[in-house]
PyMOL Python script that loads the backbone (N, CA, C, O; Angstrom):
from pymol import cmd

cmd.read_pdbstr("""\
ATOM      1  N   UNK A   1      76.774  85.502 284.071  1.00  0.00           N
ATOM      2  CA  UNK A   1      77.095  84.408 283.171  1.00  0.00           C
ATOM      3  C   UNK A   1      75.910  83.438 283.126  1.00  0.00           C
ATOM      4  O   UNK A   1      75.834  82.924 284.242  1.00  0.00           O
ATOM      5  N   UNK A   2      75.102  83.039 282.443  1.00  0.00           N
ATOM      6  CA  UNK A   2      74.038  82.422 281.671  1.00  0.00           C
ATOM      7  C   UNK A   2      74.700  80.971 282.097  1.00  0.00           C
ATOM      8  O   UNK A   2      75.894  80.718 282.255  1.00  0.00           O
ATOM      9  N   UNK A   3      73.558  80.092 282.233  1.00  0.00           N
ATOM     10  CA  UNK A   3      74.132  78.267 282.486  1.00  0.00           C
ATOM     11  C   UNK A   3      73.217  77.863 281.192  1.00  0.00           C
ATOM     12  O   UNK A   3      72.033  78.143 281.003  1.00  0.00           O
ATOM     13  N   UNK A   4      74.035  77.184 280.425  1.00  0.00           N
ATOM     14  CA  UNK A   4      73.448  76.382 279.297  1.00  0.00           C
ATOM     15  C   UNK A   4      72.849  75.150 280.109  1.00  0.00           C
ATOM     16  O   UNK A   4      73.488  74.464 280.907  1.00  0.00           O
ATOM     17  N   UNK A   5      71.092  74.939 279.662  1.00  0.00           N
ATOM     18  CA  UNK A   5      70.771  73.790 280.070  1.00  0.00           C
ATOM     19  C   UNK A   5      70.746  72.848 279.286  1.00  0.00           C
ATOM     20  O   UNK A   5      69.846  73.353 278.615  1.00  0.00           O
ATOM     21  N   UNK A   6      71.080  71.251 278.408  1.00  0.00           N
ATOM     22  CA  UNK A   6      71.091  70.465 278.044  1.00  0.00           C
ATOM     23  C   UNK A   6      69.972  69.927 277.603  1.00  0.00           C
ATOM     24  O   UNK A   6      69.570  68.967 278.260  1.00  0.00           O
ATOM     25  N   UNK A   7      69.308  70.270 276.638  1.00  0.00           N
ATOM     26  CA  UNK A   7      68.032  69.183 276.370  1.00  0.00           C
ATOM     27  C   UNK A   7      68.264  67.952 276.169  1.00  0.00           C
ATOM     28  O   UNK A   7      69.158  67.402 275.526  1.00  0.00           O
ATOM     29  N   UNK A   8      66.831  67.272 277.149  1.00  0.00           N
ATOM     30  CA  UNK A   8      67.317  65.825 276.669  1.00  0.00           C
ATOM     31  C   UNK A   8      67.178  64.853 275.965  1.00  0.00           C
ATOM     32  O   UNK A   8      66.077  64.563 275.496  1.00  0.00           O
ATOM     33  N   UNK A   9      68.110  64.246 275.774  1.00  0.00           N
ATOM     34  CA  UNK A   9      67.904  63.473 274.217  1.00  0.00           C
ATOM     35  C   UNK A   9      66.798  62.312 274.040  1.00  0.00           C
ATOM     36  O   UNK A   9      66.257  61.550 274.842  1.00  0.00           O
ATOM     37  N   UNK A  10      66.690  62.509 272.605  1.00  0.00           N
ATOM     38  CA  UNK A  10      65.223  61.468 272.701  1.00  0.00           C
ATOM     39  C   UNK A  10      65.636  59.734 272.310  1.00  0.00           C
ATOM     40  O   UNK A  10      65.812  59.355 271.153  1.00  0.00           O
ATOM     41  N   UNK A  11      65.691  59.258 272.950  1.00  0.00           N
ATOM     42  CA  UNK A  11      66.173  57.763 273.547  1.00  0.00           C
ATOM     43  C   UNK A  11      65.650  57.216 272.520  1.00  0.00           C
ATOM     44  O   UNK A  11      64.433  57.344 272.381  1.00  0.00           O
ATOM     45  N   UNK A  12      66.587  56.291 271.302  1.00  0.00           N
ATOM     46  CA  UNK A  12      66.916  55.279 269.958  1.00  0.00           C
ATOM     47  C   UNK A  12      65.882  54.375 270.260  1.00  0.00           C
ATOM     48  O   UNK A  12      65.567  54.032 271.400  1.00  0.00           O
ATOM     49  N   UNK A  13      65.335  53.979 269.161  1.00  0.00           N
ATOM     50  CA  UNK A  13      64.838  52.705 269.548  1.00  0.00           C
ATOM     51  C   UNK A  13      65.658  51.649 268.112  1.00  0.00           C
ATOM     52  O   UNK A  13      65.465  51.764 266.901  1.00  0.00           O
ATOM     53  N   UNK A  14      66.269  50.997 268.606  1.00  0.00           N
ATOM     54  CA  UNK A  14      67.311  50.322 267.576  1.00  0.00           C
ATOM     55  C   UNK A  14      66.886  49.287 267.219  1.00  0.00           C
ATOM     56  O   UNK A  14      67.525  48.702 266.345  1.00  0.00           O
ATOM     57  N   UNK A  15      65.515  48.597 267.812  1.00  0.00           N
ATOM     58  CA  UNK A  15      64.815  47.547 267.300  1.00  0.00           C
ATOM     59  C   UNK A  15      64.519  48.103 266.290  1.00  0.00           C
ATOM     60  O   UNK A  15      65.212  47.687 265.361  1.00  0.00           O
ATOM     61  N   UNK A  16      63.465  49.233 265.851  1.00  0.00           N
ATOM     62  CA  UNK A  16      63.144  49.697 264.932  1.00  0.00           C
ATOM     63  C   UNK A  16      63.712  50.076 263.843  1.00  0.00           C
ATOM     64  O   UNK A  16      63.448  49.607 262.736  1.00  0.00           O
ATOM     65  N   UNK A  17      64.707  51.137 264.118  1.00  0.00           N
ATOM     66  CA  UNK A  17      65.974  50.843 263.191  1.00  0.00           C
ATOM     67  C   UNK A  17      66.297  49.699 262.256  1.00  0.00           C
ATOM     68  O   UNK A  17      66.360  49.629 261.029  1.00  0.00           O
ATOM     69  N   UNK A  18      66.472  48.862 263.190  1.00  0.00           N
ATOM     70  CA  UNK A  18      67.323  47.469 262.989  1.00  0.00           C
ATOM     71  C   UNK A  18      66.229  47.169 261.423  1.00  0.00           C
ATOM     72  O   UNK A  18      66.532  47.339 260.242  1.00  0.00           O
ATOM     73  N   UNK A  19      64.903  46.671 262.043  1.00  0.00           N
ATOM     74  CA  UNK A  19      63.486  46.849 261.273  1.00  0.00           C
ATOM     75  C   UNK A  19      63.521  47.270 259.866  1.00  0.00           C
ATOM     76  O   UNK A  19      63.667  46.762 258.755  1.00  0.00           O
ATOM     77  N   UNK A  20      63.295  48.588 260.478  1.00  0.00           N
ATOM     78  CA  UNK A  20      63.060  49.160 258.724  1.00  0.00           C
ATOM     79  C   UNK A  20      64.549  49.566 257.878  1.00  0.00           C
ATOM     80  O   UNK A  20      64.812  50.409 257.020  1.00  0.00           O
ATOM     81  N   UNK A  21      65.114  48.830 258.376  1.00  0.00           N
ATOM     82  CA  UNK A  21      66.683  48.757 257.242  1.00  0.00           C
ATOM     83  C   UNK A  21      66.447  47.451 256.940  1.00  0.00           C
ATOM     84  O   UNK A  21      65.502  47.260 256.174  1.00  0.00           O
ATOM     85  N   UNK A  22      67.150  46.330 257.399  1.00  0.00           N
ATOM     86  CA  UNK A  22      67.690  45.217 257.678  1.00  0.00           C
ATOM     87  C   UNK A  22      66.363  44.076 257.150  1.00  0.00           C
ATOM     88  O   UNK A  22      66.740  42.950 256.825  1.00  0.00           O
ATOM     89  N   UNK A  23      65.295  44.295 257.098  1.00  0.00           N
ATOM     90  CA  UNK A  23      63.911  43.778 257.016  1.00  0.00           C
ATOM     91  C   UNK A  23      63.741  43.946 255.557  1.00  0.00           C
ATOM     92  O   UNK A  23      63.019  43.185 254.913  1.00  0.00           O
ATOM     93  N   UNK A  24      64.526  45.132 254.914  1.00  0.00           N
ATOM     94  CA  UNK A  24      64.040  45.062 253.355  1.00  0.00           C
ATOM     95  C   UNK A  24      64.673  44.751 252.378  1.00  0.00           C
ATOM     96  O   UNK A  24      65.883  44.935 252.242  1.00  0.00           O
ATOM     97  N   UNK A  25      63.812  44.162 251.452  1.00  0.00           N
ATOM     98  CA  UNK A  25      63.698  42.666 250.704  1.00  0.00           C
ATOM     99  C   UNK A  25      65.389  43.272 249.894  1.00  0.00           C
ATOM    100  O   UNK A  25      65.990  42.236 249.612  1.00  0.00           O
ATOM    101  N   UNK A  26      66.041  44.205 249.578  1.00  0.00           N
ATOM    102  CA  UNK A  26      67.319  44.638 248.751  1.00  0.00           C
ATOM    103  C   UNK A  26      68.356  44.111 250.374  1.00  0.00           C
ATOM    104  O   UNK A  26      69.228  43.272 250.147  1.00  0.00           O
ATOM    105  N   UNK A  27      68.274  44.408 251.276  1.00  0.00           N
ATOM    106  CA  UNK A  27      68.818  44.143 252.132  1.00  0.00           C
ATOM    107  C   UNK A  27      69.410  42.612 252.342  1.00  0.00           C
ATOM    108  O   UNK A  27      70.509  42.068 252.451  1.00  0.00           O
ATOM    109  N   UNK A  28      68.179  42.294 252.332  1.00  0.00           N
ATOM    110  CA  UNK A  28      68.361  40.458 252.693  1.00  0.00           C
ATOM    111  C   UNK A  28      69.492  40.047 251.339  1.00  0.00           C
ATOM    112  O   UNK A  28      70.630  39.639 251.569  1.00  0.00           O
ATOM    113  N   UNK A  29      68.946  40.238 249.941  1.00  0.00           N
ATOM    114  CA  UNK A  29      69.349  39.768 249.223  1.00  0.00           C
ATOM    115  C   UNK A  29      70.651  39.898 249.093  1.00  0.00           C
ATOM    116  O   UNK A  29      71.295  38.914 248.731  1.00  0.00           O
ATOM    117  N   UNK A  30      71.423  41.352 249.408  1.00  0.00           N
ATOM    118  CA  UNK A  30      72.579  41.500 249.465  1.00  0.00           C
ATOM    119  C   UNK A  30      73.376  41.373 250.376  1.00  0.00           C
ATOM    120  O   UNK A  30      74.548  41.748 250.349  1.00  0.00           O
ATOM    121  N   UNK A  31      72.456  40.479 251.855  1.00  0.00           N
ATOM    122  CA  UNK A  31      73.151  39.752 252.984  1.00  0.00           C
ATOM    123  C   UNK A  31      73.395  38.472 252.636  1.00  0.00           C
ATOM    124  O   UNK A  31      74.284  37.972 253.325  1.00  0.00           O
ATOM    125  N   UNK A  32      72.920  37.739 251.795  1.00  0.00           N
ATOM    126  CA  UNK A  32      72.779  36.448 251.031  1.00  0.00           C
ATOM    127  C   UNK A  32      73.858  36.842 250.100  1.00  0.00           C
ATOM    128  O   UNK A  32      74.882  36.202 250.338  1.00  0.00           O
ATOM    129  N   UNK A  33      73.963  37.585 249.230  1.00  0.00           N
ATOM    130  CA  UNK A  33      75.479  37.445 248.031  1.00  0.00           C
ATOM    131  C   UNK A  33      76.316  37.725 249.059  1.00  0.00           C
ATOM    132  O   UNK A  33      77.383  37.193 248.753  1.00  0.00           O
ATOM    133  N   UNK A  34      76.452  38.382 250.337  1.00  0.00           N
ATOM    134  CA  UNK A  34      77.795  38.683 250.935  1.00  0.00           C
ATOM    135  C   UNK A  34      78.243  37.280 251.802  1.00  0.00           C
ATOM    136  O   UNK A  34      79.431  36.959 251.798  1.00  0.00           O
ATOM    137  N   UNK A  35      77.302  36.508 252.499  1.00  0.00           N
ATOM    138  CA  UNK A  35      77.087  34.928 252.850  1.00  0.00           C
ATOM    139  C   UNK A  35      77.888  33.836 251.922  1.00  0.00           C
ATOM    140  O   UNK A  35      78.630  32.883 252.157  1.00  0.00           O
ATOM    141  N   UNK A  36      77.317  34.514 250.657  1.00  0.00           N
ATOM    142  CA  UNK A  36      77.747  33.264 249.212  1.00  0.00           C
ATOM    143  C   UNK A  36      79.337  33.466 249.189  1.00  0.00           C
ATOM    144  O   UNK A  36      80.161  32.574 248.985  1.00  0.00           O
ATOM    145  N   UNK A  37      79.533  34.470 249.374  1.00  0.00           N
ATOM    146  CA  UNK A  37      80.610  35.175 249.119  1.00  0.00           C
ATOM    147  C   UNK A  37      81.506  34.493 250.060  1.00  0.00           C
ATOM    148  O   UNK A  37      82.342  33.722 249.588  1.00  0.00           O
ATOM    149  N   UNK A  38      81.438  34.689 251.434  1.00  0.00           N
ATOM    150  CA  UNK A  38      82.375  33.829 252.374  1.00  0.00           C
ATOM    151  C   UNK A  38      81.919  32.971 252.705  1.00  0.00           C
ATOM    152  O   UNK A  38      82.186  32.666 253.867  1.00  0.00           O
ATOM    153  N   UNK A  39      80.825  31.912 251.819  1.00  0.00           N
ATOM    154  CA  UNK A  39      81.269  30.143 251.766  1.00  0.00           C
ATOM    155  C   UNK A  39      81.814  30.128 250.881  1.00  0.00           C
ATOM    156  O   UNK A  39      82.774  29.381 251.070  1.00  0.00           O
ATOM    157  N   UNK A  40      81.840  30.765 249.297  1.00  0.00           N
ATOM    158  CA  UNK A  40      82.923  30.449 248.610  1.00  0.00           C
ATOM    159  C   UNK A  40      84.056  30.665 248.651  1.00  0.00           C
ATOM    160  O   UNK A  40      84.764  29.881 248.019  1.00  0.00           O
ATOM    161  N   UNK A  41      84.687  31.724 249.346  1.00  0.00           N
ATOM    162  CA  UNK A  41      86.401  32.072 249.327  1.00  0.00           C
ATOM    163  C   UNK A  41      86.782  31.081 251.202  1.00  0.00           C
ATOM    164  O   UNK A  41      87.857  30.502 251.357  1.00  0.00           O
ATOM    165  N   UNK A  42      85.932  31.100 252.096  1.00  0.00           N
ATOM    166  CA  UNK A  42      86.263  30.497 253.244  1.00  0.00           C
ATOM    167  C   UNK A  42      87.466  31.272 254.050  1.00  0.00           C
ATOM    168  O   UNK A  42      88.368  30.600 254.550  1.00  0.00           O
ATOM    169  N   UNK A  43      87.456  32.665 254.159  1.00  0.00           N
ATOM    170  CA  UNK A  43      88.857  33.477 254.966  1.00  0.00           C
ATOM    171  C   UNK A  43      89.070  33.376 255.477  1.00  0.00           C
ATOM    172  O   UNK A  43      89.989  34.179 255.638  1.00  0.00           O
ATOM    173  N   UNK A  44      88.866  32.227 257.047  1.00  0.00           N
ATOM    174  CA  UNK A  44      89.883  31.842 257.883  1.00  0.00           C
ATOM    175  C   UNK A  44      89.655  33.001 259.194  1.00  0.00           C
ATOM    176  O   UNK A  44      88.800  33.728 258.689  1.00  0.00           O
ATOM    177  N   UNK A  45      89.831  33.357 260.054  1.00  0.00           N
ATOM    178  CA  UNK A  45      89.819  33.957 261.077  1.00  0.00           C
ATOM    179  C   UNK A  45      90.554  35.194 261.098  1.00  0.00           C
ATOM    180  O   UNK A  45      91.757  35.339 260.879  1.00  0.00           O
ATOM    181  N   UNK A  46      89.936  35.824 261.306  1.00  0.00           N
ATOM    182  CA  UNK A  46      90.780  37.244 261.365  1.00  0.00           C
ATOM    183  C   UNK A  46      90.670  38.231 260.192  1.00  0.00           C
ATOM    184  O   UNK A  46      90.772  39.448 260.343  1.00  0.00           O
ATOM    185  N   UNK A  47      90.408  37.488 258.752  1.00  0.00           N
ATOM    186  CA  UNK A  47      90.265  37.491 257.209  1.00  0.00           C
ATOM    187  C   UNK A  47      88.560  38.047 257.323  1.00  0.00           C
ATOM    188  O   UNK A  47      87.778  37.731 258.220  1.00  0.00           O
ATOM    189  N   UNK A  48      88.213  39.124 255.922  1.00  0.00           N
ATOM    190  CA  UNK A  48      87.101  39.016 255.573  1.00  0.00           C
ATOM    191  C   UNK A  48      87.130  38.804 254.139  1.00  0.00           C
ATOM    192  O   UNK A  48      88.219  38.543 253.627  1.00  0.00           O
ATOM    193  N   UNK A  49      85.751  38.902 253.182  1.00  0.00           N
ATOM    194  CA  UNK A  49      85.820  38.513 252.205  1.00  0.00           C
ATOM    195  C   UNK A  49      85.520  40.263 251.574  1.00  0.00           C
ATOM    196  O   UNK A  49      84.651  40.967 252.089  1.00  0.00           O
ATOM    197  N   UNK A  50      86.287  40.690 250.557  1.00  0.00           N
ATOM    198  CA  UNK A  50      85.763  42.206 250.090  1.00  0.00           C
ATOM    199  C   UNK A  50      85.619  42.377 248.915  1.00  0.00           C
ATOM    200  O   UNK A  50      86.496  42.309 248.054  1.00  0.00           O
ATOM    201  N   UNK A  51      84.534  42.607 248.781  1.00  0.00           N
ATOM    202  CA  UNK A  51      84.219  43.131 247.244  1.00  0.00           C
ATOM    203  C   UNK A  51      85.066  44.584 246.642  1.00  0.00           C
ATOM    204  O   UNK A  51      84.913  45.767 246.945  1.00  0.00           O
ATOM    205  N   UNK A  52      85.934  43.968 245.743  1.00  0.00           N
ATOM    206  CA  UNK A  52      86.382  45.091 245.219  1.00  0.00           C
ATOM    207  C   UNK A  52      86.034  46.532 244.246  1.00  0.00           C
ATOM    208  O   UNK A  52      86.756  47.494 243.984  1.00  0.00           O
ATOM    209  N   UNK A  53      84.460  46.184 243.806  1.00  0.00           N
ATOM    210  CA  UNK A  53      83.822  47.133 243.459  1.00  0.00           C
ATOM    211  C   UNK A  53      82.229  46.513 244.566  1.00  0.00           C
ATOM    212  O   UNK A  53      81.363  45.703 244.235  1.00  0.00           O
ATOM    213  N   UNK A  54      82.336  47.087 245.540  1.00  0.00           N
ATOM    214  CA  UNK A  54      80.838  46.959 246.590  1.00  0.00           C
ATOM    215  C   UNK A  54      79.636  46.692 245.604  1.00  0.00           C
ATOM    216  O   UNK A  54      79.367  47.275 244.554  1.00  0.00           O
ATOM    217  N   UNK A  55      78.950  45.587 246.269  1.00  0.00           N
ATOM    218  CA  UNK A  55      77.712  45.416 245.472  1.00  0.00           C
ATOM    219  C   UNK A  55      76.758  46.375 245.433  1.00  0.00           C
ATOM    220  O   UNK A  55      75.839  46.342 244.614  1.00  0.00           O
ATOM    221  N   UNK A  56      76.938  47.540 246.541  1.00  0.00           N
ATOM    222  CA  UNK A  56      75.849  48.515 246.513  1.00  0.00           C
ATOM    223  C   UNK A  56      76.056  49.413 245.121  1.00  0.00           C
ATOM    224  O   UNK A  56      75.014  49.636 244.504  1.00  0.00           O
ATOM    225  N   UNK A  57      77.056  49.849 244.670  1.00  0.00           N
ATOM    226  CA  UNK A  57      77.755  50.247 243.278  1.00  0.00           C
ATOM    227  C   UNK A  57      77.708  49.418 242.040  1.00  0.00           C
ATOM    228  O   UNK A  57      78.216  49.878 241.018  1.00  0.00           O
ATOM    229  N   UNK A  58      77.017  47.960 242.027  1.00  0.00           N
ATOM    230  CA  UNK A  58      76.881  47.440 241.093  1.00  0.00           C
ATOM    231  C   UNK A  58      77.629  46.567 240.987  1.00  0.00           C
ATOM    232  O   UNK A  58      77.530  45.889 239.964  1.00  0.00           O
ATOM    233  N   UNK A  59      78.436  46.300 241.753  1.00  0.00           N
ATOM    234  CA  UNK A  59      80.030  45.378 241.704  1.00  0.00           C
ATOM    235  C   UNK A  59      79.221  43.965 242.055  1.00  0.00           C
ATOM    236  O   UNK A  59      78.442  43.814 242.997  1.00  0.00           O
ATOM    237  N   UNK A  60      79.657  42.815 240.910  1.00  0.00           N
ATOM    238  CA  UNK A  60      78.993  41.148 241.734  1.00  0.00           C
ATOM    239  C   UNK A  60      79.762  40.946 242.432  1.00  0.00           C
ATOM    240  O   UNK A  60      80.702  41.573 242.919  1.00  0.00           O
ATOM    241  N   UNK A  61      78.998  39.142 242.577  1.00  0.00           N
ATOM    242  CA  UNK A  61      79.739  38.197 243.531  1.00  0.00           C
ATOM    243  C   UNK A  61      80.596  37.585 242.677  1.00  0.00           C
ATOM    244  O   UNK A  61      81.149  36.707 243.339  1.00  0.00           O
ATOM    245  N   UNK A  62      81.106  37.570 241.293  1.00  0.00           N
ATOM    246  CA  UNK A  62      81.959  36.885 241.014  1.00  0.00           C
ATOM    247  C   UNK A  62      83.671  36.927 240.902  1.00  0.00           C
ATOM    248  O   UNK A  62      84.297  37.965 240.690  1.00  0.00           O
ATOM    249  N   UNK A  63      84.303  35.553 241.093  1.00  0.00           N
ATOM    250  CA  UNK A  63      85.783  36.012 241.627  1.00  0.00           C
ATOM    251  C   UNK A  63      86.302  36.773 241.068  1.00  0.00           C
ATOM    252  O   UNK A  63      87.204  37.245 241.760  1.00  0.00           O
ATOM    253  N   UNK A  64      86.230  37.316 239.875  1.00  0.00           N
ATOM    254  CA  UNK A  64      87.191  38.684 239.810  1.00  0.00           C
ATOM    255  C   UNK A  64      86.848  40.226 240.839  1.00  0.00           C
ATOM    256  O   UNK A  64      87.496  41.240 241.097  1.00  0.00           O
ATOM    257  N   UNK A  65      85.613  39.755 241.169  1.00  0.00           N
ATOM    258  CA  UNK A  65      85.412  40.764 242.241  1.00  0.00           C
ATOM    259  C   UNK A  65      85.693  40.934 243.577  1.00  0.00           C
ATOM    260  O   UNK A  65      85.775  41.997 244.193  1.00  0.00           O
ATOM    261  N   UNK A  66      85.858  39.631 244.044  1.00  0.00           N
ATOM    262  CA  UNK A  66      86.057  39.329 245.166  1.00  0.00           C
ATOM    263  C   UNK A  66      87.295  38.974 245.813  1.00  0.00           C
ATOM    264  O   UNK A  66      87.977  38.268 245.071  1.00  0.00           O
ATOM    265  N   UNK A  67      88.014  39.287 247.305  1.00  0.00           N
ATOM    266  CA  UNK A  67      89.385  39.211 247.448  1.00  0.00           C
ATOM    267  C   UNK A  67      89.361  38.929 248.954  1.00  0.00           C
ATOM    268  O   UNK A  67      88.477  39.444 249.638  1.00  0.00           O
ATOM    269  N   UNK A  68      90.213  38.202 249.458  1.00  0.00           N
ATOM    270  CA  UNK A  68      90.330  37.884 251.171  1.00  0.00           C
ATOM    271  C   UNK A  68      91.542  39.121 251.810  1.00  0.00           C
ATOM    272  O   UNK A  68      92.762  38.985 251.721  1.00  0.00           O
ATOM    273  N   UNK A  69      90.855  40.256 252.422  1.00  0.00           N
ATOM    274  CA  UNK A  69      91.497  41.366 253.328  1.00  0.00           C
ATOM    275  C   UNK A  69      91.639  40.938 254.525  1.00  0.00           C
ATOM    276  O   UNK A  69      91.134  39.851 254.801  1.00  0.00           O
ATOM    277  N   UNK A  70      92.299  41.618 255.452  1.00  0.00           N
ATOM    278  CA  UNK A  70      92.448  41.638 256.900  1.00  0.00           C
ATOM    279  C   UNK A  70      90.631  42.210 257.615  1.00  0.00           C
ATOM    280  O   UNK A  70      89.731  42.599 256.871  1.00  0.00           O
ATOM    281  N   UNK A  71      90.540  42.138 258.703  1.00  0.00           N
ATOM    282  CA  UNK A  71      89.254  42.506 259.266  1.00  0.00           C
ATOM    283  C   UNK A  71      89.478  44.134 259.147  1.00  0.00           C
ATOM    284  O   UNK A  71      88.637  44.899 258.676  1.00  0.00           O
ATOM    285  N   UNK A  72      90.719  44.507 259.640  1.00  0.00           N
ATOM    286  CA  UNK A  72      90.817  45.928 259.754  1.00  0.00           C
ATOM    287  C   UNK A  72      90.737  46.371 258.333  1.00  0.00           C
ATOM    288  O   UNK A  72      90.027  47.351 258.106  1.00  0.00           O
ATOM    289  N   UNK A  73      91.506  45.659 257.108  1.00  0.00           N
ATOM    290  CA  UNK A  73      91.943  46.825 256.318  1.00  0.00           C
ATOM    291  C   UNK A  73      90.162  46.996 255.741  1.00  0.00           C
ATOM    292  O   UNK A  73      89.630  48.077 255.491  1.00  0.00           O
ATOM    293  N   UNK A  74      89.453  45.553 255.623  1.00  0.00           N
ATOM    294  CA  UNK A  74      88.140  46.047 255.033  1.00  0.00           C
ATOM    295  C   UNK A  74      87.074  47.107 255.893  1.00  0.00           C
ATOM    296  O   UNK A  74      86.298  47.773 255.207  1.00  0.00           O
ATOM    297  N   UNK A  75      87.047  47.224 257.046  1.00  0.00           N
ATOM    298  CA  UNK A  75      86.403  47.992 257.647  1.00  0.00           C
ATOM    299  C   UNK A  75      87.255  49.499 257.497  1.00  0.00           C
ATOM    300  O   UNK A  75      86.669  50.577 257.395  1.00  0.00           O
ATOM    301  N   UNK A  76      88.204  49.399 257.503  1.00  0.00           N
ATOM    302  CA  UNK A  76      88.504  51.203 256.958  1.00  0.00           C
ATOM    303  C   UNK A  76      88.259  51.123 255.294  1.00  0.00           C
ATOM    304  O   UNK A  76      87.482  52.000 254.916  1.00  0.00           O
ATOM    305  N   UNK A  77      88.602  50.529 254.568  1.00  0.00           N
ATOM    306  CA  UNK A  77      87.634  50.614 253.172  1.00  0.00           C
ATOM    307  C   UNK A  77      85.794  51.167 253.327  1.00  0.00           C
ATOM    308  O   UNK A  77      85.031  51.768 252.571  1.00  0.00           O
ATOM    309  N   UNK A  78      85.691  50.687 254.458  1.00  0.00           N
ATOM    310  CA  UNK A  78      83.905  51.419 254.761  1.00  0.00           C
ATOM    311  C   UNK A  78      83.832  52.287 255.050  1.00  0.00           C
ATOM    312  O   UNK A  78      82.749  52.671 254.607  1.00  0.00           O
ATOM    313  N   UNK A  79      84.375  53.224 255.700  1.00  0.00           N
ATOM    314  CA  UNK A  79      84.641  54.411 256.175  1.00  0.00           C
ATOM    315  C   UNK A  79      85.129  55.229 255.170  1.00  0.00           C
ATOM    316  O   UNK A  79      85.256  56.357 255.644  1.00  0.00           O
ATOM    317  N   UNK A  80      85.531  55.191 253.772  1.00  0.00           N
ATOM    318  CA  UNK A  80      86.256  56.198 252.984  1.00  0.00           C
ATOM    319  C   UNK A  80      84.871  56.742 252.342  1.00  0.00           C
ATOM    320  O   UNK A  80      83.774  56.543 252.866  1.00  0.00           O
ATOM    321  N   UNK A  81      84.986  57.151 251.651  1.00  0.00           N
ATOM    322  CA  UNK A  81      83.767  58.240 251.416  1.00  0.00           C
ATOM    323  C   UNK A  81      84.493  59.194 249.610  1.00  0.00           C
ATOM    324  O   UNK A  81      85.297  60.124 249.556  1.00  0.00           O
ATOM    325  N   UNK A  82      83.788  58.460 248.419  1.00  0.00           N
ATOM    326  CA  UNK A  82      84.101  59.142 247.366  1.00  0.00           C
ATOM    327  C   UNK A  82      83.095  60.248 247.133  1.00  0.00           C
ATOM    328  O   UNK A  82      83.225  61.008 246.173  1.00  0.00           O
TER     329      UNK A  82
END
""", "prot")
cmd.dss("prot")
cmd.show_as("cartoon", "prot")
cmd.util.cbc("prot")
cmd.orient("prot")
């Protein structure tokens, strides 16, 4: 019987990551409309603010777009996958 040996994994560097996502200039801007977004509705604790068509899809910041969810229900809205 053969022993599988494990190669080992090559260790994240999540600064970098963090970097070249989070650092670019579409990024910021759409951390700033999501900001605008919950000083204008103000959800209270526990509440997030959710864009009902995601700005990455083209959806704005304005109130017909926007709606106050639970923390949970908007984070499983991130996870669905069309």
């Amino acid at each position: 019987m053969a022993t599988k040996t494990k190669k080992p994994r090559k260790k994240r560097n999540y600064r970098k990551e963090y970097d070249t996502y989070h650092k670019k200039a579409v990024q910021k801007k759409r951390r700033a409309k999501r900001n605008a977004a919950n000083r204008k509705l103000n959800p209270g604790p526990g509440k997030e603010v959710d864009h009902k068509v995601p700005m990455s899809k083209g959806g704005g910041n304005g109130r017909k777009n926007l709606r106050v969810v639970s923390r949970k229900t908007n984070r499983k809205k991130a996870t669905r996958r069309k």
